[in-house]
C-alpha positions in Angstrom: 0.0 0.0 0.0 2.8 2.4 1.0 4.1 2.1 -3.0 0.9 3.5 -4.1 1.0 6.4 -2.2 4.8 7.4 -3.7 3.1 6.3 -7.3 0.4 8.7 -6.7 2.7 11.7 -5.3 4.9 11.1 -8.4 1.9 12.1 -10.5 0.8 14.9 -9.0 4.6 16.4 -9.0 4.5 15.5 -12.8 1.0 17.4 -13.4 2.5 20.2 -11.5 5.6 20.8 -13.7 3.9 20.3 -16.6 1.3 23.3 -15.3 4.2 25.2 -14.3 5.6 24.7 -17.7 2.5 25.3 -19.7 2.3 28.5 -18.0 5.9 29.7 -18.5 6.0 29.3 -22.3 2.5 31.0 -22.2 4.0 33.9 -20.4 7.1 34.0 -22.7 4.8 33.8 -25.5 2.6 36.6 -24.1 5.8 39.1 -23.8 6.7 38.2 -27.3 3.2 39.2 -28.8 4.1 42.3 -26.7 7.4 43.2 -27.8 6.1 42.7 -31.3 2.9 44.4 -31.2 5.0 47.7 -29.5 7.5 46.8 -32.8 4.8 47.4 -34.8 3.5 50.6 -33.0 7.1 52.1 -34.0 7.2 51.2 -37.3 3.2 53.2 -37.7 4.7 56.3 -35.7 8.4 56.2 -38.2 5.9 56.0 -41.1 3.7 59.1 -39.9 7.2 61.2 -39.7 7.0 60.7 -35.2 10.3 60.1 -35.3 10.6 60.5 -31.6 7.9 58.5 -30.9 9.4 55.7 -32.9 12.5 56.2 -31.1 10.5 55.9 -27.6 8.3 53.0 -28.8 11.9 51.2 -30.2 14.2 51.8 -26.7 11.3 50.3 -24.5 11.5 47.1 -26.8 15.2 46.9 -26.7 15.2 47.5 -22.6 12.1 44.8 -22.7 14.0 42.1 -24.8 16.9 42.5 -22.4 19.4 41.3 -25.1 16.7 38.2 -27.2 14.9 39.4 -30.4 13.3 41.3 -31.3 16.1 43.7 -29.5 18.1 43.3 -32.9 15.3 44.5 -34.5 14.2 47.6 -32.0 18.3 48.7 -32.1 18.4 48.1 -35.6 14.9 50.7 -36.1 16.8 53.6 -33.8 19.6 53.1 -36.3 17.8 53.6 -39.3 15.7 56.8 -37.4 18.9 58.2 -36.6 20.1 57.9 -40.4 16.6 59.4 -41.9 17.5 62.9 -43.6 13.7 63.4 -42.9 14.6 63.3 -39.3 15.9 66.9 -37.7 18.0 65.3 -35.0 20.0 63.0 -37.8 23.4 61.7 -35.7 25.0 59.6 -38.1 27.1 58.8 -35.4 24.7 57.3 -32.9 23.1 55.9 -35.7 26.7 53.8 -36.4 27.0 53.3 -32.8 23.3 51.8 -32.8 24.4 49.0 -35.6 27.5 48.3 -34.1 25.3 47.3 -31.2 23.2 44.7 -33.6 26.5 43.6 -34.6 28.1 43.0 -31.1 25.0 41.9 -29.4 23.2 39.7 -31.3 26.0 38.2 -33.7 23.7 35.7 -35.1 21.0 38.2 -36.6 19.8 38.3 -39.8 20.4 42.3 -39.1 23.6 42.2 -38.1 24.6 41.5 -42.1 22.3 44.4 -43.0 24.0 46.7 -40.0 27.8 45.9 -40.9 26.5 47.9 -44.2 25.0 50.8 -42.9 28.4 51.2 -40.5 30.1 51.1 -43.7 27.9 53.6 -45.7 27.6 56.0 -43.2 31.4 56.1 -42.3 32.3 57.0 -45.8 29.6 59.6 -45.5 31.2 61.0 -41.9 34.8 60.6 -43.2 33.4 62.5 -46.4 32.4 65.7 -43.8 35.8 65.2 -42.3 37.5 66.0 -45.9 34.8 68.4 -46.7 35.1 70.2 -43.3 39.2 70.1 -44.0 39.4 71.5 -47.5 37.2 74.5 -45.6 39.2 75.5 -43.5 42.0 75.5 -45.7 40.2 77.6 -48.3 39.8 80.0 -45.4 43.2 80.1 -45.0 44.7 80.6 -48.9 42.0 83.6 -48.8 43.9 85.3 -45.7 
């Protein structure tokens, strides 16, 4: 009779992980749904010119995600905001720093091929100000 009683106790610790599993994934799932559905809610306000909206919308998915997609994809977003010429506060250099972060922090993204580009485009076009910014200055100076 006493082996019953174990049998019976085994069960019921069984049903219980499998509840408490069933509920994890649900949860994890849930946040997902989230994260995306906020993703989503930035890509409407970057299409309606609320650029710092978007950028809002993008840094509470990335501080959500703590370091799992769709982070890649909310860093990769403020990169591409940062780039827009539409946007007033451009900063091509945040914008690089916000790619090398894809790059660094989620290696294996489908983005991080996409952000190794953009680092490379838009350090040509900073280098470019450099030389353009140089050639200025000495033009001011021949003048003199």
């Amino acid at each position: 009779m006493g082996r019953k009683q174990i049998r019976k106790r085994k069960y019921v610790y069984f049903f219980l992980a499998g509840v408490i599993l069933l509920l994890l994934s649900g949860c994890a799932s849930f946040e997902q749904r989230r994260l995306s559905g906020e993703l989503r809610s930035a890509a409407d306000l970057y299409g309606r010119g609320d650029f710092e909206g978007a950028l809002k919308a993008n840094q509470n998915v990335a501080a959500l995600a703590e370091g799992k997609p769709p982070g890649d994809q909310s860093l990769f977003n403020m990169g591409l905001i940062y780039a827009d010429s539409r946007y007033k506060k451009k900063d091509y250099r945040k914008s690089i720093a916000l790619f090398q972060r894809v790059v660094k922090e989620y290696p294996e993204s489908p983005l991080a091929v996409q952000a190794r580009t953009w680092i490379g485009v838009l350090g040509v076009i900073e280098r470019s100000k450099e030389v353009d910014i140089e050639l200025e200055h000495k033009k001011r100076r021949l003048v003199r």
